[in-house]
VEXMAR-41411 format. One record per residue (C-alpha): residue number from 1; x, y, z. Coordinates in nm, 3 decimals. Example, Ala and Ser with C-alpha at 12.3 -4.5 7.8 and 13.67 -1.06 7.14 Angstrom:
! residues 2
+-----+---------+---------+---------+
|   i |       u |       v |       w |
+-----+---------+---------+---------+
|   1 |   1.230 |  -0.450 |   0.780 |
|   2 |   1.367 |  -0.106 |   0.714 |
+-----+---------+---------+---------+
END
This chain:
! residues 106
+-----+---------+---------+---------+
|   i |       u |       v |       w |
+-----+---------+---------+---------+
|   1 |   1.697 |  12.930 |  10.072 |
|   2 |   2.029 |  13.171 |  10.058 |
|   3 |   2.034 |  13.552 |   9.957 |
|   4 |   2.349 |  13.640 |   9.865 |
|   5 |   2.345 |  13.974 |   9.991 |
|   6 |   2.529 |  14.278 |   9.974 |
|   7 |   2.423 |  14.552 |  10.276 |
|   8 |   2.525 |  14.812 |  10.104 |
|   9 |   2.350 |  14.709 |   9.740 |
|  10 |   2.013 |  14.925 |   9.729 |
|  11 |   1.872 |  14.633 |   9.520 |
|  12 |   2.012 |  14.366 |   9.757 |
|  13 |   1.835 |  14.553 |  10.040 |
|  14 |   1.529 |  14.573 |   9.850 |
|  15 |   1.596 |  14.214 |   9.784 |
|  16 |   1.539 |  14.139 |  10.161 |
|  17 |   1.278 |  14.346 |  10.249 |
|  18 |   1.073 |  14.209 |   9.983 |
|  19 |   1.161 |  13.863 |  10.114 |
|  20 |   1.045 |  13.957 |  10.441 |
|  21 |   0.727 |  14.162 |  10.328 |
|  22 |   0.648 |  13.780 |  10.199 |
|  23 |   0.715 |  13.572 |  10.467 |
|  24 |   0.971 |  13.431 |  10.291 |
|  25 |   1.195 |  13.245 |  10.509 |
|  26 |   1.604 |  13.249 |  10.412 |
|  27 |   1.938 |  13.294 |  10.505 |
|  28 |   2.117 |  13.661 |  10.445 |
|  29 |   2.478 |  13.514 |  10.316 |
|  30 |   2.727 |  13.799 |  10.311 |
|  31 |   2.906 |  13.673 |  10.035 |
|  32 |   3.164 |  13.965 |  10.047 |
|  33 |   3.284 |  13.825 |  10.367 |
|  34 |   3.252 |  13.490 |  10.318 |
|  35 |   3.283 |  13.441 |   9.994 |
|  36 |   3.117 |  13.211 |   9.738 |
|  37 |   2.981 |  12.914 |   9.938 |
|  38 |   3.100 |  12.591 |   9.733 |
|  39 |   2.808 |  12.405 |   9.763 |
|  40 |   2.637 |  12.692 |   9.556 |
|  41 |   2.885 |  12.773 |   9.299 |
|  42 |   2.722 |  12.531 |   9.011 |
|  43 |   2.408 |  12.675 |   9.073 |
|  44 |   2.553 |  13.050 |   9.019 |
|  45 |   2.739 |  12.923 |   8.692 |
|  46 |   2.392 |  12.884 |   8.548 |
|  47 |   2.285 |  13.187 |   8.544 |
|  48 |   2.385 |  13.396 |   8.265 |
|  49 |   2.465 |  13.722 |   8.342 |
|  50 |   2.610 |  13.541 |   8.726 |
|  51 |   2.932 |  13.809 |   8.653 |
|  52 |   2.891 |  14.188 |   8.725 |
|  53 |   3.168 |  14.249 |   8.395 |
|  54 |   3.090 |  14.649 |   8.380 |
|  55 |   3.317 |  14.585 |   8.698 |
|  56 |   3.549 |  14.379 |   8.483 |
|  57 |   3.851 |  14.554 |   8.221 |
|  58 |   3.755 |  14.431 |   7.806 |
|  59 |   4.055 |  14.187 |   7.859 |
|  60 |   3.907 |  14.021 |   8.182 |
|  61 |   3.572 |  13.994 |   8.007 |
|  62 |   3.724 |  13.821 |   7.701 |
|  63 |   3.906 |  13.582 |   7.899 |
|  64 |   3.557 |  13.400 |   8.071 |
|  65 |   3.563 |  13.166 |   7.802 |
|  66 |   3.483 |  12.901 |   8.027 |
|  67 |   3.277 |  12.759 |   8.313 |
|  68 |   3.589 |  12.678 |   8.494 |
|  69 |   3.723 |  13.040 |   8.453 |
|  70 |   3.418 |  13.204 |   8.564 |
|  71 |   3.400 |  12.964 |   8.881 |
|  72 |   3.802 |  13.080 |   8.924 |
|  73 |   3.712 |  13.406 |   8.893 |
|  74 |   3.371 |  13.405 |   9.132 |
|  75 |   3.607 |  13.240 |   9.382 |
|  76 |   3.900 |  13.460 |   9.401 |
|  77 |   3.684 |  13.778 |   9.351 |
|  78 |   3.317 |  13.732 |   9.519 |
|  79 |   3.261 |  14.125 |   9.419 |
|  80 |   3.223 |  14.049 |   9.048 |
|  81 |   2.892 |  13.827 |   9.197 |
|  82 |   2.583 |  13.971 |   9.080 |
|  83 |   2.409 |  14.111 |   9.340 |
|  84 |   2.130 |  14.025 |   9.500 |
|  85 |   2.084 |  13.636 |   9.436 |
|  86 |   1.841 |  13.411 |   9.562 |
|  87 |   1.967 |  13.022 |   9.564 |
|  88 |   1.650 |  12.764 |   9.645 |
|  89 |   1.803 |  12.380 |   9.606 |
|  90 |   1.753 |  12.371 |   9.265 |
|  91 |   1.717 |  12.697 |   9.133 |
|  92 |   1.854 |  13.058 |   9.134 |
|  93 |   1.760 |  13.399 |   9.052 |
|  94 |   1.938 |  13.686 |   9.000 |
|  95 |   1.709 |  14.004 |   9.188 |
|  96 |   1.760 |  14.299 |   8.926 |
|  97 |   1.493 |  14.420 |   8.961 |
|  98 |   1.453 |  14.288 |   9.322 |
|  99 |   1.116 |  14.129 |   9.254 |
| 100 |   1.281 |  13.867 |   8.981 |
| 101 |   1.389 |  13.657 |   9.297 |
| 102 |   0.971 |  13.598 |   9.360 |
| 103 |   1.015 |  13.363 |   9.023 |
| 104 |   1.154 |  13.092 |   9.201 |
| 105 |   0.947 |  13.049 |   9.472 |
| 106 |   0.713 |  12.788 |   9.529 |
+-----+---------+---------+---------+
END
């Protein structure tokens, strides 16, 4: 399991102390840093609302019209990630509110 995490995201940090209150065993990924890991990029294209736009102009937001420019844009600019995001191996959840992530756990 991967938390794409953001320290200084109150609802990322809530994110992983929830995660930990649980017992919940996963990796913090600091996506910020390190970008989008492509083994988990699919995964984030599910997820509908995957793109923070109200960080996004009208013109940027009209131009997603595609999987393959969301992925382009994800991958150049890993701060228009939602934030927090749990990835299992099949399954993703974006944690707004932080307890959402708890819906794809086993």
């Amino acid at each position: 399991m991967r938390l794409y995490h953001n320290p200084r995201c109150s609802k990322s940090r809530q994110a992983v102390a929830l995660l930990e209150e649980k017992g919940v065993e996963f990796e913090t990924y600091l996506y910020l840093k390190n970008g989008i890991d492509p083994s988990d990029i699919h995964i984030l294209l599910t997820l509908d609302e995957i793109i923070r736009t109200s960080d996004l102009s009208k013109s940027d937001i009209s131009a997603l019209n595609s999987i393959e420019e969301k992925q382009k844009l994800l991958e150049n600019n890993p701060e228009f990630l939602q934030r927090p995001v749990l990835i299992t191996a099949d399954r993703a959840a974006i944690g707004r509110p932080p307890e959402a992530i708890l819906s794809i756990l086993d």
